[in-house]
C-alpha positions in Angstrom: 74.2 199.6 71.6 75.6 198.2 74.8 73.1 198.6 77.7 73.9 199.4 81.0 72.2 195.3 81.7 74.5 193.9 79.0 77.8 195.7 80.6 77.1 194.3 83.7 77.0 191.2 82.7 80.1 191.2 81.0 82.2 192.9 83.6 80.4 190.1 86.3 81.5 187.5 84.0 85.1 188.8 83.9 85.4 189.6 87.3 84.4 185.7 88.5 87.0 184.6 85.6 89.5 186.4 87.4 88.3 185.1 91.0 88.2 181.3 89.6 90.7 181.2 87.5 94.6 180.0 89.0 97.2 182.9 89.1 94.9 184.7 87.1 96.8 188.1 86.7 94.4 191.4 85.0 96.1 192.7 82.1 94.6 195.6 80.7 95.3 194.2 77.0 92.4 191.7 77.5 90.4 194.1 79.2 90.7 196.6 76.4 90.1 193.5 73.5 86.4 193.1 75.7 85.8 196.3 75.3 86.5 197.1 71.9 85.0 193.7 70.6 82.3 193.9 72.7 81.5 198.1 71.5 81.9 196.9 67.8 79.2 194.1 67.8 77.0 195.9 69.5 77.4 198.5 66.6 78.8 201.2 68.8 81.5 202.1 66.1 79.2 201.8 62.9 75.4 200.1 63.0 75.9 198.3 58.9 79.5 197.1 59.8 79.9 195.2 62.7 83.3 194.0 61.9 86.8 194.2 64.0 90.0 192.6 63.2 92.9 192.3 66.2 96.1 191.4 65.9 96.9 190.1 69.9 100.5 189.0 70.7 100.9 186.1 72.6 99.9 186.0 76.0 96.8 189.1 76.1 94.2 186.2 76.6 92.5 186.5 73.6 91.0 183.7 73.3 89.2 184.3 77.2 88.6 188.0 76.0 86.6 187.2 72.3 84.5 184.4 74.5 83.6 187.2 77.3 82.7 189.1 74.9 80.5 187.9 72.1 78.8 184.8 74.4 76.8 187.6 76.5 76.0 189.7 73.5 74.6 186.6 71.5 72.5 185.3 74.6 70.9 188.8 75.0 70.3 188.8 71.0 68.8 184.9 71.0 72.3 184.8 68.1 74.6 182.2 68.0 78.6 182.4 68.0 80.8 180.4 65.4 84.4 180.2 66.3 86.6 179.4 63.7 90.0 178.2 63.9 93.0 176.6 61.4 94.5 173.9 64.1 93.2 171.0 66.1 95.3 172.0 69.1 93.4 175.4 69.6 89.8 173.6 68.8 90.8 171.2 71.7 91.7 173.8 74.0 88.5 175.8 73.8 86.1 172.5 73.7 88.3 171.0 76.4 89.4 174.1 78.7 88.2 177.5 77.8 84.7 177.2 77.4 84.2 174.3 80.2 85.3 177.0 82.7 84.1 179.7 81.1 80.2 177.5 81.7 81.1 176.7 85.5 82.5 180.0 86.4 81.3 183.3 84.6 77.5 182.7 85.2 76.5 182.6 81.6 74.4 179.8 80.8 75.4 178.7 77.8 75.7 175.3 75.8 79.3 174.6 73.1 79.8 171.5 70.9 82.4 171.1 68.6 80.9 170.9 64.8 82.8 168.5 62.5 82.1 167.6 58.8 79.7 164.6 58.2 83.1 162.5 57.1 84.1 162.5 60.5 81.0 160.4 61.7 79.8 156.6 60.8 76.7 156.0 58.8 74.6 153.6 61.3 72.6 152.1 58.7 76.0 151.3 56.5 77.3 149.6 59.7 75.0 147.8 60.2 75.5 146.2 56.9 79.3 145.9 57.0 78.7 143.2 59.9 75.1 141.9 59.1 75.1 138.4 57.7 71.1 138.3 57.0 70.1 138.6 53.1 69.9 141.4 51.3 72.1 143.1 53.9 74.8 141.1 53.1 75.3 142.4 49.8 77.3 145.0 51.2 80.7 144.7 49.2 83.6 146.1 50.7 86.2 147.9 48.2 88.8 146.2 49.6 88.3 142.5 51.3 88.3 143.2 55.0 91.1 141.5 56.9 89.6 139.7 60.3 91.3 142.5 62.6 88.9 144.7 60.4 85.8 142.7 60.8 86.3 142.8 64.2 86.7 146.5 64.5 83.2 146.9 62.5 82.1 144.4 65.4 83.1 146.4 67.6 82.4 149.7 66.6 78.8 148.2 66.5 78.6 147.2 69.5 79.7 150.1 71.1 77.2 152.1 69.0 74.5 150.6 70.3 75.4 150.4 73.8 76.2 154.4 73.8 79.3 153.7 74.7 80.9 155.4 71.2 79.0 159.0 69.9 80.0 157.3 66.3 82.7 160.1 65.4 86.1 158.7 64.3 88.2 161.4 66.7 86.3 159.8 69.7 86.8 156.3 68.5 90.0 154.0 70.7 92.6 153.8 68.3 93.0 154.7 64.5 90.6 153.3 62.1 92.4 151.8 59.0 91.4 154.5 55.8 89.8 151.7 53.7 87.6 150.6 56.2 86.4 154.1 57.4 85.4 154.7 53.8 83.2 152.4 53.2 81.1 152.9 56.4 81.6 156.8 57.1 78.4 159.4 57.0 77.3 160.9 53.0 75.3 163.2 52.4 73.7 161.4 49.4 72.7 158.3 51.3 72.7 158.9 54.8 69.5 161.4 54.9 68.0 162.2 57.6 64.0 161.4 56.2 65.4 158.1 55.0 63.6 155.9 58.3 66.6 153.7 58.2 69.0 156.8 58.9 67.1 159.1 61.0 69.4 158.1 63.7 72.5 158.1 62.6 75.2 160.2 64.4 75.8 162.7 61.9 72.2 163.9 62.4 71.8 163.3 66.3 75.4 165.7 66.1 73.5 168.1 64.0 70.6 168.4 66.8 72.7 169.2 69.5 74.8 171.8 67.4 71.1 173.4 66.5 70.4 173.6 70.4 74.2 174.6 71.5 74.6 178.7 71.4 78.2 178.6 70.9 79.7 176.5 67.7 83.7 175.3 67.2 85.0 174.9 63.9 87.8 174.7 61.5 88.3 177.2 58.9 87.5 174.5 56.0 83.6 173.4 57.9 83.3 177.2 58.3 83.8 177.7 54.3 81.8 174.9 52.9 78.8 176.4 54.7 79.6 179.1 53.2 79.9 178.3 50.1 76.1 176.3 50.3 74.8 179.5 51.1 75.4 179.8 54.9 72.9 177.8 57.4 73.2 174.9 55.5 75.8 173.4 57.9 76.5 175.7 60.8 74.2 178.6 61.8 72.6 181.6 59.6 75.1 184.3 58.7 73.0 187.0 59.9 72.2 185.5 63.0 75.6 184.6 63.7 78.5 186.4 65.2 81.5 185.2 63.8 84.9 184.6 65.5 88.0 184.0 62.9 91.0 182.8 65.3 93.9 182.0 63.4 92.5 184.1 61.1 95.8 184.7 59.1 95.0 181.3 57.7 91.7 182.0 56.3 92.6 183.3 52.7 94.5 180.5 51.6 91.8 178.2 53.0 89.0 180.2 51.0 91.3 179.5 47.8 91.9 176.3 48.4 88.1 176.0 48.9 87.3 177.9 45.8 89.5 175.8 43.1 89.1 173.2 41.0 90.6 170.1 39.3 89.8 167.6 37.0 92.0 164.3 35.3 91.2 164.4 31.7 91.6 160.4 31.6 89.9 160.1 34.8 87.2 162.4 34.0 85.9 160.4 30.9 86.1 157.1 32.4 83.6 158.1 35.1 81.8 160.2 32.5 80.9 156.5 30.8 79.1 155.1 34.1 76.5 158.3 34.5 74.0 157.1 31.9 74.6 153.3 32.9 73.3 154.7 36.8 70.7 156.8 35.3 69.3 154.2 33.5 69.2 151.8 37.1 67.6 154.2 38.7 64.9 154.9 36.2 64.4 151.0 36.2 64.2 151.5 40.4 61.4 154.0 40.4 59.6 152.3 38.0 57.8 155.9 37.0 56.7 157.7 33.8 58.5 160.7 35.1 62.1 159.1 35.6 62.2 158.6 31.5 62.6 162.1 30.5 65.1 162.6 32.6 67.1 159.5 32.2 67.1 159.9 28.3 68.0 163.4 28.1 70.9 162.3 31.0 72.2 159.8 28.7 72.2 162.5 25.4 74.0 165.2 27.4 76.4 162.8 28.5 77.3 161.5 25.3 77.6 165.1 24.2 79.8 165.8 27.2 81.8 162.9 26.2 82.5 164.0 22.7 83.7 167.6 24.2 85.9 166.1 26.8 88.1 164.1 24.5 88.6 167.0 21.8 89.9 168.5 25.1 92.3 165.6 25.8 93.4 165.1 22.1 94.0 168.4 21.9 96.1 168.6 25.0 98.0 165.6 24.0 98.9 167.4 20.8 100.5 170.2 22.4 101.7 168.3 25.5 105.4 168.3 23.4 105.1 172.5 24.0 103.1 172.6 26.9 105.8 169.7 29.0 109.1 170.0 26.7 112.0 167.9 27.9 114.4 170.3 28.6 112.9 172.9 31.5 114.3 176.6 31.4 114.0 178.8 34.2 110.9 181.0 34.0 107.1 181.1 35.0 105.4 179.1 32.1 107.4 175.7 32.5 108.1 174.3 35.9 107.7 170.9 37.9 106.4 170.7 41.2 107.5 167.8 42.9 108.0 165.1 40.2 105.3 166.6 38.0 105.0 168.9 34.9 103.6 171.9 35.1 102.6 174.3 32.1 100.6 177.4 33.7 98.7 179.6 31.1 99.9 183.0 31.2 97.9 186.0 32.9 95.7 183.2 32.7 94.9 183.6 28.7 93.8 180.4 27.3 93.6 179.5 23.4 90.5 180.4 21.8 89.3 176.6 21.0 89.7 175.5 24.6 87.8 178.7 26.0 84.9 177.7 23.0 84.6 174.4 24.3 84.8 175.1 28.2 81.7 177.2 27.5 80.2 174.0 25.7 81.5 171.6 28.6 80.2 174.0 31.4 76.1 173.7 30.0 76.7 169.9 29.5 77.7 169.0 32.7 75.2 171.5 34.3 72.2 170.1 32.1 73.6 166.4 32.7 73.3 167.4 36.6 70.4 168.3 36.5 69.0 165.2 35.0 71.1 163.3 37.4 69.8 165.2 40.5 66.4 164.7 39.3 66.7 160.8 38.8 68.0 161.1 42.6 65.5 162.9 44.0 62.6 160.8 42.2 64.3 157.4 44.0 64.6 159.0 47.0 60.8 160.1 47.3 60.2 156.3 45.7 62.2 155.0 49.2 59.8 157.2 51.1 56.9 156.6 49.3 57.7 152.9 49.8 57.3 152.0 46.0 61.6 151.2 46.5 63.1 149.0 49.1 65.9 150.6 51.4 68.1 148.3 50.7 67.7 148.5 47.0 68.4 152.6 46.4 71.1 153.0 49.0 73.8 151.5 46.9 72.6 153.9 43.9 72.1 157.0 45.8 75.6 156.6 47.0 76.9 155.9 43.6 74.6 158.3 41.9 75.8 160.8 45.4 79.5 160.4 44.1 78.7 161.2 40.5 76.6 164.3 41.2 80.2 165.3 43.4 82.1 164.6 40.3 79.4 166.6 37.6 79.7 169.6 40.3 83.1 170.0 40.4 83.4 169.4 36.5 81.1 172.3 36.4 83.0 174.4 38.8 86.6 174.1 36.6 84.6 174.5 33.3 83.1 177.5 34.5 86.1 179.0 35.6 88.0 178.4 32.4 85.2 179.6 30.6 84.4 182.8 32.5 86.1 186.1 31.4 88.2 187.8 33.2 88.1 191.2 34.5 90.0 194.3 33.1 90.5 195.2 36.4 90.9 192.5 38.9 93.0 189.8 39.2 92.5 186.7 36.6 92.2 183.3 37.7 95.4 181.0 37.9 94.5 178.1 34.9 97.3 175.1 34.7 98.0 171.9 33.6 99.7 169.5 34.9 100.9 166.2 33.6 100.7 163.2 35.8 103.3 160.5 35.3 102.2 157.0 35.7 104.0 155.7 38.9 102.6 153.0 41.8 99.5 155.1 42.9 98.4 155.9 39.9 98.8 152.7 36.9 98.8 155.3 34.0 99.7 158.8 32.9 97.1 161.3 32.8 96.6 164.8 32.3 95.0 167.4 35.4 92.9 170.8 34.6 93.4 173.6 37.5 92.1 176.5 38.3 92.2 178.9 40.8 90.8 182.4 41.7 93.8 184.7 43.0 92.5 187.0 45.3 89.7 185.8 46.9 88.5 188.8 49.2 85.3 189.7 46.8 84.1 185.9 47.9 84.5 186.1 51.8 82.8 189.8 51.4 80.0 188.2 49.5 79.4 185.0 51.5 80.9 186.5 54.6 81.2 189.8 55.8 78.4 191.3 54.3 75.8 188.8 55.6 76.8 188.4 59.3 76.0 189.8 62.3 79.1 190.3 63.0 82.7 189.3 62.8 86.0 189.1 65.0 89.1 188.6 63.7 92.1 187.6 65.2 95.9 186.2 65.4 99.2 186.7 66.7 100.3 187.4 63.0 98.2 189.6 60.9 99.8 192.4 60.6 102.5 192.9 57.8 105.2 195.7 58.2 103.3 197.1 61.2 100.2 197.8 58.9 97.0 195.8 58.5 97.1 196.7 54.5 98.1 193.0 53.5 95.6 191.3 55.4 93.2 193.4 54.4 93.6 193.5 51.1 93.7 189.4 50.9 90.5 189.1 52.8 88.6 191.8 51.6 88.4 194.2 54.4 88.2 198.0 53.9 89.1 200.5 56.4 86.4 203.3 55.3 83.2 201.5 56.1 83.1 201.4 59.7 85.2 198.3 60.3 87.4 198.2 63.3 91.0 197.6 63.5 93.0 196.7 67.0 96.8 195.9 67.4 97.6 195.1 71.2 101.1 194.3 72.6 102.2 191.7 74.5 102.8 192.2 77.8 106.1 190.4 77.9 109.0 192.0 78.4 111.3 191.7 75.7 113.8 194.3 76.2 114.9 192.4 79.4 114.1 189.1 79.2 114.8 188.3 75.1 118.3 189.3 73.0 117.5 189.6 69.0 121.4 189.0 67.8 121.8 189.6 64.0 125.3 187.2 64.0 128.3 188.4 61.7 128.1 186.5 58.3 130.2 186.4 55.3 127.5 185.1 52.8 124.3 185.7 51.8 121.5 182.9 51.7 121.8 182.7 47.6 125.7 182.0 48.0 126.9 178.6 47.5 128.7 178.8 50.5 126.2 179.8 52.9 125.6 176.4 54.2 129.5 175.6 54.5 129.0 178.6 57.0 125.8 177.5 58.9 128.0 174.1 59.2 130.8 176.2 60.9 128.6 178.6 62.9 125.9 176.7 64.5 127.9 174.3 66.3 129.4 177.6 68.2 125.9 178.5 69.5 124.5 174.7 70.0 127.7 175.2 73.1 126.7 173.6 76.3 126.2 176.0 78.9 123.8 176.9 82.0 121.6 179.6 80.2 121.1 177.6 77.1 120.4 174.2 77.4 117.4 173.6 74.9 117.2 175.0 71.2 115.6 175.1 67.9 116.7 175.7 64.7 115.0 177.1 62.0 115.7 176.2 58.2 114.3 177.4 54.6 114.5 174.1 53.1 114.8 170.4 54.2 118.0 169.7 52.3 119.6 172.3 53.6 118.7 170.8 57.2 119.5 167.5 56.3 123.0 168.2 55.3 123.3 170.8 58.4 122.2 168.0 60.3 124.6 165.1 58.5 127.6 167.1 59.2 126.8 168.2 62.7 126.0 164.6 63.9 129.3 163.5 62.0 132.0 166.0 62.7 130.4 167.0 66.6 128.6 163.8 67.7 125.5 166.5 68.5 122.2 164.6 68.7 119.5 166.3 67.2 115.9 165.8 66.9 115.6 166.2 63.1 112.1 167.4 61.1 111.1 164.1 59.0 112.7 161.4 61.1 110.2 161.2 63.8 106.9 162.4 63.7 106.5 166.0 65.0 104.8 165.0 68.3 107.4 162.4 69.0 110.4 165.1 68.4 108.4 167.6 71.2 108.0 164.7 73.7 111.7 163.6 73.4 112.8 167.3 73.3 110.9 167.8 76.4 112.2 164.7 78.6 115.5 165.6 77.6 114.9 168.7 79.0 113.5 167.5 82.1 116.2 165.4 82.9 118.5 168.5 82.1 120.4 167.0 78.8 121.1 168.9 75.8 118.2 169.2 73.3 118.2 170.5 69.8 115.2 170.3 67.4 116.1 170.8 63.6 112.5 172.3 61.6 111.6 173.9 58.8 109.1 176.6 58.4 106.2 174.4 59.6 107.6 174.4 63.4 107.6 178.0 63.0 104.2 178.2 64.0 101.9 176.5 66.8 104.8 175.3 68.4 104.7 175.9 71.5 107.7 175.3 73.9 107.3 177.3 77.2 110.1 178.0 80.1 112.9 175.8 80.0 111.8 174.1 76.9 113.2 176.7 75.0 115.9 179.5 75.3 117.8 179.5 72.2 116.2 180.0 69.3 118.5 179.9 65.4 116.7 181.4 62.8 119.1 180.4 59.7 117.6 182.5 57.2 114.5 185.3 56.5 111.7 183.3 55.5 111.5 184.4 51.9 109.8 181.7 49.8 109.7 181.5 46.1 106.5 182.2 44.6 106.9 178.0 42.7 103.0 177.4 43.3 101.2 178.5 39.7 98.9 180.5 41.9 101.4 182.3 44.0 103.3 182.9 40.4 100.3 184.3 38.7 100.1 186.4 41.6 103.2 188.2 41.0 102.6 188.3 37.6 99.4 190.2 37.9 101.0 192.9 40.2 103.7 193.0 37.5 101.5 193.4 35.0 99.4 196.3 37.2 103.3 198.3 37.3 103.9 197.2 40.6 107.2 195.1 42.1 105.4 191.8 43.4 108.6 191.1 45.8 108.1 194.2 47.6 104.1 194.2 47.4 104.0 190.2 48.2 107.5 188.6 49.2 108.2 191.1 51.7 104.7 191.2 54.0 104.7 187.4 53.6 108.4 187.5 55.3 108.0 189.9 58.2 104.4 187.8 58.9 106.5 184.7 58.9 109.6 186.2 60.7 107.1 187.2 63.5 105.6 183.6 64.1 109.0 182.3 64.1 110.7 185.0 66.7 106.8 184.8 68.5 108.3 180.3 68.8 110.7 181.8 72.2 108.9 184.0 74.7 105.4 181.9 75.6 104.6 183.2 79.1 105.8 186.2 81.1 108.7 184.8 83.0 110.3 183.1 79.9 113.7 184.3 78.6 116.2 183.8 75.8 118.1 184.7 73.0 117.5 184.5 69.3 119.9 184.5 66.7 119.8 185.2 62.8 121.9 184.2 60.3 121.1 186.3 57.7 123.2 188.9 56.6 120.0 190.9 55.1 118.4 191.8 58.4 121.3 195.2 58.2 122.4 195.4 54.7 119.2 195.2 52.8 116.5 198.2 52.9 113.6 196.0 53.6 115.8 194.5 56.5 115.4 197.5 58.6 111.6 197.2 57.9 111.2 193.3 58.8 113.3 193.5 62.2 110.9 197.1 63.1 108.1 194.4 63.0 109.1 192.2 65.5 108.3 192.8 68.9 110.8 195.4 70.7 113.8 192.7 71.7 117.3 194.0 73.0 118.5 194.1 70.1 122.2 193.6 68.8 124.2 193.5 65.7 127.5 191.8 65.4 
């Protein structure tokens, strides 16, 4: 419960935001999100579930309002708070602004840091070696050969190392690091160990002691899930001393997906399958110990085994590859290509009965072969501290051996999901193939094993919700159709356990500073002379005029802005700032100078600059929305998606098409109005918006515009 102690604490640390902070302005939005977060964690609302989930329109302060909050309830509970979010820009502007003032001005004493994965920091001891010419250092072999710009940067970055001058994390580093350099010299966790003497001060590990002593952690979603995925505590805090904040949190089921899938290259897969025994057998020779035999000889069965298995698979792929990729595609869900690749997707994820026998076989082969490869690692490893191995002997192993035990893990992972049966009940997991054509990246064709889970809320109840002290979620977008259902049902909420739901308004006002104008159209967005129209009609509202200087316009696809685009600049001379020509950072700086000096400025984006763009005041007043953001379900797991609600009797466009528009339709409309004193007018060119049924239902969603139909 909240005592009368903790209350005050939180209502002193508000009140000297509000005193400290420049035109600060109370709004009783953020006020109530304090309140109701701060209730819930506290267990006020239910003791077991300590859960609330807020959807806060943009410009309620919820970012302030979650930090005033959860930071005093986790000091008085000695708990720690993880936030969580899907962009760099927020991350920077709660390391870099929120927080900092939040530490000089509220009173709470309280320490942040910014957690990143180990990839983003160098390995000092692999550094060190990159620019050591001493024997046996300089055995160090690079990859690629180094130019002598590079070995300079090593220099360098080695230098500044050991004067202090550089923490050793890429972001912080003076300029970008070329890829194939990075690589060779970045933090793993195979080799860089912290009870290795030669590594215990590397800056992964001296990062990983501050974020033990700092009471508030900032992540992304992806850090956030591979903890998660270890257990929870490996990485970041302990679940169940942690109280979880989830910005951005519309983002988070794709990313737990994503996190949860698995892919091998059949080709690929045996040619690294070959060099297991080869390292086994090194590193038994390295620890030079009775007990590294068994292992390395039972290694070097399984893996012939595992090799055997994995080319029935390939033969038998190749076999049916004439089925599975025919030349000729038809329109459907079993045959497609995504991008310049073939795509055959198993239906409701059914696969023939020989491949699910031997995905059982692979799945106990590659988890006995890790075993025995995990065991050879940790036997060299306590050989190293034991002092029976030389340093500079193991590392190169343990790093090879590191990737190989990544490989035989994820190996596992597909296996196992091909192999596992599916539920009569709940969703089945996606299974594909695709078939990779040899091009310039890659010097041969090969074949790629996927699989996915589809709905992935039983996992983030299971390594989530149901282990942490508590969670906050929140976004400008999670509601779908005015309801919370969709979300919820992706990220495996309920609403009759005690968890907490919260929608708070904006406190712009739309009905007199923003216009919502559904234009007059002939054609519908599937008619072939829809973009003929868009060719005629945006030039008409592009017009130079006093209210409207700056706009942008939103397209469904890039060819259909790219020939928008060819015919404006041709037949109007209109110079536009085009998605894909410039790099989106370059188009906002140029957009905004142009609109400082008062010129014309017109960004053309797709759906990707409908969200965290943010274009304040006179930066933007017109806004073209050219069509409801609708997307095809082409992915194979968005398609076995809709053919599992199919299959359950339902209508997958109106149970997933139609929340995933009016989510998207909000974060495009939410692109206008970013403080209180902004104005404008938005305009779209869809037809649907008034004729359709679900039209009625995606414009009720958006925030209360003035509203008017040609």
């Amino acid at each position: 419960m909240l005592t009368d102690k903790l209350k005050q604490t939180i209502r002193q640390a508000h009140k000297a935001i509000g005193e400290n902070l420049p035109n600060y302005m109370p709004r009783k939005q953020q006020n109530l999100l304090v309140a109701e977060i701060a209730k819930t964690l506290a267990g006020e609302y239910s003791k077991d579930r300590k859960i609330i989930t807020i959807e806060a329109g943009t410009g309620t302060g919820k970012s302030l309002a979650y930090c005033l909050s959860t930071i005093p309830l986790a000091l008085a509970q000695s708990r720690k708070v993880c936030i969580s979010t899907a962009t760099v820009a927020l991350q920077e502007q709660l390391v870099n602004k929120d927080l900092p003032f939040l530490k000089r001005h509220a009173g709470l004493n309280f320490d942040f840091v910014l957690a990143k994965g180990r990839q983003r920091y160098v390995c000092r001891q692999k550094l060190a070696q990159a620019v050591s010419t001493d024997s046996p250092q300089a055995g160090f072999t690079f990859a690629e050969k180094p130019k002598a710009s590079d070995i300079r940067t090593l220099n360098a970055m080695h230098k500044a190392l050991l004067d202090g001058s550089w923490q050793g994390d890429i972001d912080s580093w003076e300029s970008a690091l070329p890829h194939h350099i990075w690589h060779q010299v970045q933090s793993d966790k195979h080799s860089c160990l912290k009870h290795l003497s030669e590594h215990s001060h590397c800056p992964f590990h001296k990062a990983r002691e501050t974020m033990e002593q700092a009471n508030v952690l900032v992540v992304n979603h992806g850090l956030l899930l591979a903890d998660l995925e270890l257990g929870g505590g490996r990485i970041l805090s302990t679940p169940e001393d942690t109280y979880y904040v989830i910005d951005e949190a519309h983002h988070l089921p794709k990313v737990t997906r994503d996190h949860s899938s698995a892919n091998i290259t059949l080709k690929g897969a045996i040619d690294w399958l070959k060099k297991v025994t080869e390292v086994g057998d090194k590193m038994a020779k390295l620890i030079k110990s009775q007990k590294a035999i068994s292992p390395a000889l039972k290694l070097a069965d399984d893996c012939q085994d595992l090799l055997i298995e994995m080319q029935k698979v390939l033969t038998f792929v190749e076999n049916n590859s004439a089925s599975y990729f025919p030349a000729r595609h038809e329109e459907g869900q079993i045959n497609f290509k995504k991008d310049d690749e073939q795509v055959y997707r198993f239906e409701n994820g059914i696969i023939p009965k020989t491949l699910k026998n031997w995905s059982h076989d692979i799945k106990e082969l590659s988890k006995k072969s890790l075993n025995s490869l995990n065991k050879l690692y940790n036997s060299l490893i306590e050989a190293v501290k034991d002092g029976d191995t030389q340093m500079y002997l193991a590392e190169p192993l343990l790093a090879e051996a590191g990737f190989l035990i990544q490989r035989l893990e994820n190996l596992e992972a597909l296996w196992a999901m091909y192999a596992k049966t599916d539920s009569e009940n709940g969703a089945p997991m996606a299974r594909w193939l695709e078939n990779l054509s040899a091009n310039d990246k890659r010097k041969r064709q090969d074949y790629m094993m996927c699989a996915s889970p589809i709905d992935v809320g039983f996992a983030l109840e299971d390594m989530l919700w149901s282990q942490c002290a508590g969670a906050v979620l929140c976004s400008a977008t999670l509601m779908a159709l005015n309801s919370f259902d969709h979300f919820r049902y992706q990220a495996g909420l309920r609403n009759d356990d005690g968890s907490q739901y919260q929608h708070v308004n904006s406190p712009f006002d739309y009905q007199n500073n923003a216009e919502l104008i559904i234009a007059k159209m002939d054609n519908e967005p599937n008619s072939p002379d829809f973009t003929d129209e868009l060719i005629k009609k945006i030039p008409t509202l592009l017009k130079k005029s006093n209210k409207h200087r700056s706009s942008l316009v939103l397209f469904s696809s890039y060819w259909q802005m790219e020939k928008v685009a060819k015919s404006l600049r041709d037949e109007h001379q209109l110079t536009l700032l085009v998605q894909g020509e410039d790099s989106r950072q370059y188009i906002i700086d140029k957009h905004k100078s142009n609109c400082d000096k008062d010129k014309d400025s017109i960004i053309f984006g797709t759906q990707s600059f409908s969200e965290g763009l943010d274009l304040p005041g006179k930066y933007l007043t017109n806004l073209i929305i050219t069509k409801l953001p609708f997307s095809v379900p082409t992915s194979p797991v968005e398609q076995a998606q809709a053919e599992h609600v199919t299959a359950k009797g339902g209508n997958p466009f109106m149970t997933l098409s139609v929340p995933d528009t009016s989510k998207k339709l909000v974060q495009a409309c939410g692109r206008l109005l970013r403080n209180e004193k902004d104005s404008g007018q938005i305009v779209l060119l869809d037809k649907r918006a008034v004729t359709k049924r679900y039209g009625k239902q995606l414009l009720d969603s958006l925030p209360p515009f003035k509203r008017i139909v040609e």
